[in-house]
C-alpha positions as CSV (number, residue, x, y, z in Angstrom):
1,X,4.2,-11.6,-17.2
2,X,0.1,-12.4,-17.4
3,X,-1.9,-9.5,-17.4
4,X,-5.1,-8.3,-17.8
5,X,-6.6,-5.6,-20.0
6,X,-9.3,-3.1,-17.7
7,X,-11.5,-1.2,-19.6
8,X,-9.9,2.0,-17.2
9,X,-7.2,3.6,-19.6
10,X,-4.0,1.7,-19.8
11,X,-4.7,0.1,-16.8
12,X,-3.4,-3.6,-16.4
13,X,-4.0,-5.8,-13.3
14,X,-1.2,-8.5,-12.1
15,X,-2.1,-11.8,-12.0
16,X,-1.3,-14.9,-10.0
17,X,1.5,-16.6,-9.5
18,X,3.9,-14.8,-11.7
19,X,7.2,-12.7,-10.6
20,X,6.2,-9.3,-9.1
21,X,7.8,-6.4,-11.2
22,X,11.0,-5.5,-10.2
23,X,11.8,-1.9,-8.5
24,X,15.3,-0.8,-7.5
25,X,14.2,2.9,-5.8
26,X,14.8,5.8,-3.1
27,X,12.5,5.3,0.1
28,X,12.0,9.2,2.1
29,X,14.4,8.0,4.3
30,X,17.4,7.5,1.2
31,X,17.7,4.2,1.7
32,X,17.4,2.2,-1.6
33,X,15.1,-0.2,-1.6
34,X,15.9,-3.3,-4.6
35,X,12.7,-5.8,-4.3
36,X,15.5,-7.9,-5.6
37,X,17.4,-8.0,-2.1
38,X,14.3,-9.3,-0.6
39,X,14.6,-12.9,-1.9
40,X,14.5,-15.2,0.7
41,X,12.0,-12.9,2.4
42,X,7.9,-12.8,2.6
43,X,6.7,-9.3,1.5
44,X,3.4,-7.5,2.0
45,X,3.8,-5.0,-0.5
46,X,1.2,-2.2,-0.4
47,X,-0.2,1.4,-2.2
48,X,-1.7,4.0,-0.3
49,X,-3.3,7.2,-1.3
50,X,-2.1,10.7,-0.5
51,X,-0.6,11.4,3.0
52,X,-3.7,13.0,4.4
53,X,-5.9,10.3,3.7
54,X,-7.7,8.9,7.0
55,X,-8.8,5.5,6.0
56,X,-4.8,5.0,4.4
57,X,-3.2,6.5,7.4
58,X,-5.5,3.9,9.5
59,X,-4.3,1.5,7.8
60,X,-0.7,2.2,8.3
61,X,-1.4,2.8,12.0
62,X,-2.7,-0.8,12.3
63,X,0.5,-2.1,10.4
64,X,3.2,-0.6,11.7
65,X,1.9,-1.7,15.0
66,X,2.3,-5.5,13.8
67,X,5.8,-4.8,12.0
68,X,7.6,-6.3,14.7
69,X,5.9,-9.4,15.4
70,X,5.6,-9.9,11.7
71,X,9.2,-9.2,11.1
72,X,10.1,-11.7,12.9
73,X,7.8,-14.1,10.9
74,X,10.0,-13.1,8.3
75,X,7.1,-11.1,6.5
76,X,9.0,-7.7,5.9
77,X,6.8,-4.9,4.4
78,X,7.0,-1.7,2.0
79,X,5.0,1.0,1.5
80,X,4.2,3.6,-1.0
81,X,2.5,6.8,-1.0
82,X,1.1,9.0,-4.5
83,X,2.3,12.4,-2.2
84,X,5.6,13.9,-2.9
85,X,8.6,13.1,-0.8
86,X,8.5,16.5,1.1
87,X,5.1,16.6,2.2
88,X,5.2,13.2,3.5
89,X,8.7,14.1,5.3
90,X,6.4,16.7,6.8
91,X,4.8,14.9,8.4
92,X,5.9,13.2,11.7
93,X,3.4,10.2,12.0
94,X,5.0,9.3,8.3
95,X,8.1,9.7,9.4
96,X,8.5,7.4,12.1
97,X,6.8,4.7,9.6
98,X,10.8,3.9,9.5
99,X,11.6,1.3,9.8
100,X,9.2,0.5,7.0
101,X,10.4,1.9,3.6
102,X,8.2,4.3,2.6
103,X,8.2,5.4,-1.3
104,X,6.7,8.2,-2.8
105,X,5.7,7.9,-6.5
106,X,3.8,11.2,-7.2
107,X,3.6,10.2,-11.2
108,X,2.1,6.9,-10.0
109,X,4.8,4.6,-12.2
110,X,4.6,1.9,-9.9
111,X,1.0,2.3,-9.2
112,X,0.5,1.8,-13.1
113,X,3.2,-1.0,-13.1
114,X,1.3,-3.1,-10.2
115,X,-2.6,-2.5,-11.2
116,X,-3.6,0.0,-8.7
117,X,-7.5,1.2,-9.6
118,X,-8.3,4.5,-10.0
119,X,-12.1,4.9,-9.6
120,X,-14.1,8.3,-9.1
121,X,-17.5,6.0,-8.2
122,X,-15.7,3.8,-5.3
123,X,-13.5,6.7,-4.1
124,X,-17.0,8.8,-4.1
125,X,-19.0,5.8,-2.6
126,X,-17.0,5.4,0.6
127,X,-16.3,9.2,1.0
128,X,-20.5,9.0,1.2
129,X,-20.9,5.8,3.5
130,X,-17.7,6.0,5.7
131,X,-16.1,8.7,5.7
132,X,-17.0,10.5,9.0
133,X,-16.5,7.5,10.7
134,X,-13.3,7.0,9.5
135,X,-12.5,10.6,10.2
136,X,-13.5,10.7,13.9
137,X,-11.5,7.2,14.3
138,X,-8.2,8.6,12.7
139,X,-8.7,12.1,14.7
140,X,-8.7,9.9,17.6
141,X,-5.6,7.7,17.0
142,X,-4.2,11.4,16.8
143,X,-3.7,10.5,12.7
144,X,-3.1,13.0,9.6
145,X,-5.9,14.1,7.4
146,X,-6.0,16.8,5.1
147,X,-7.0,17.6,1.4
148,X,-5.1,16.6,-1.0
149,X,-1.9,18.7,-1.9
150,X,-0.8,18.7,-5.3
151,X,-1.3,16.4,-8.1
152,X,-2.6,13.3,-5.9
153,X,-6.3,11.9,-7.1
154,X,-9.4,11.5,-5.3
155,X,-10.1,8.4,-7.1
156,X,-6.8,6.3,-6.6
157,X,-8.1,2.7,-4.8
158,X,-5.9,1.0,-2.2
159,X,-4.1,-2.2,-3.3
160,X,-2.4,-4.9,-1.1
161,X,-0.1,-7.7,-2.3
162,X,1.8,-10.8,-0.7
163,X,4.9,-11.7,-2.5
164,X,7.0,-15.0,-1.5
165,X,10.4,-15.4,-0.5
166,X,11.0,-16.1,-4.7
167,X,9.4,-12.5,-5.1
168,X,6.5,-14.5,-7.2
169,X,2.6,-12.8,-6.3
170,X,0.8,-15.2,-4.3
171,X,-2.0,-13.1,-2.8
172,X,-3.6,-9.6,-4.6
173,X,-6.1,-7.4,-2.8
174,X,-7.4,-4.9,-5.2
175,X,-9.5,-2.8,-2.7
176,X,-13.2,-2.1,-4.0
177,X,-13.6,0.5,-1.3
178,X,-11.4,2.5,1.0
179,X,-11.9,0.7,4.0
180,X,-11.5,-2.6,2.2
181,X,-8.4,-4.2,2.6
182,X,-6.5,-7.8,2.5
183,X,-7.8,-9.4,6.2
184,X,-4.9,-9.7,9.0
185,X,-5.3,-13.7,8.6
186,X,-4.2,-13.8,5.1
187,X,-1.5,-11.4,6.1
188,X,-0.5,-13.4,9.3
189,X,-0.8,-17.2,7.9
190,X,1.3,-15.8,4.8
191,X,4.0,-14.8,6.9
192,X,3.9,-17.8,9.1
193,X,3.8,-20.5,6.5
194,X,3.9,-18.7,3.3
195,X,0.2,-19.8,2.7
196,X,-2.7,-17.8,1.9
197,X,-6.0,-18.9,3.6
């Protein structure tokens, strides 16, 4: 696999074009979820941050209200979460993200395995610039947000990815800010054609 060296510790980015690492693991739910039985399938594989974050939890509220109509584009998606299993089963808006799989990786493995930034400046930058508004919107939408509750980071980054029905990497969205994610036309001409614009 083609990687990367960061100058942030031990972290490597994914490139291109190459097969996405493999995971065979337990969603909240206890289903197992093997990327391997996805072949044949599009995938918009993405990391959040901890449960009570507002601009992840946004995020999530914006996707699983597409899951349907991009299911049946054959674009299935997975989720994980930093937070531990039980606090994200506490929750009822993460919860009913089933159908999704959600996975919690609290020691960050896969977040290590696929690239994800962790970045005090950026995390601290949008916490300054966007924050509130990002608050007030989630609050409205009726969505979690809390502190952090054990062992997650403030500075983990958002990452986004688009894997093909061959379970090769065709699109990467390393966020640079909380807010900043992989557009809804990438997303939806991926799982149309398997094409990224």
């Amino acid at each position: 696999m083609a990687t990367t060296t960061l100058p942030q510790p031990d972290r490597i980015l994914l490139d291109l074009n190459v097969s996405a690492p493999a995971f065979n693991l337990k969603d909240i739910f206890g289903r197992q979820i093997n990327l391997e039985n996805y072949k044949g399938k599009r995938i918009f594989l993405a990391f959040f941050r901890h449960a009570g974050c507002p601009f992840c939890n946004l995020r999530v509220h914006f996707l699983q209200k597409k899951h349907e109509e991009l299911k049946a584009k054959n674009l299935e998606m997975i989720f994980f979460f930093e937070s531990k299993e039980r606090l994200l089963l506490s929750s009822m808006f993460h919860k009913e993200i089933s159908p999704i799989p959600l996975i919690s990786d609290p020691e960050k493995i896969w977040y290590q395995t696929y690239g994800v930034e962790n970045s005090a400046a950026k995390s601290a930058a949008s916490h300054l610039t966007s924050f509130i508004q990002t608050a007030v919107k989630a609050k409205l939408k009726g969505l979690p947000m809390h502190m952090m509750a054990g062992g997650e980071s403030i500075s983990t980054m958002p990452a986004e990815f688009l894997i093909d029905e061959d379970l090769i990497i065709r699109k990467i969205h390393y966020a640079k800010g909380l807010n900043d994610r992989m557009s809804a036309e990438h997303i939806y001409e991926f799982a149309e054609s398997g094409l990224t614009v």
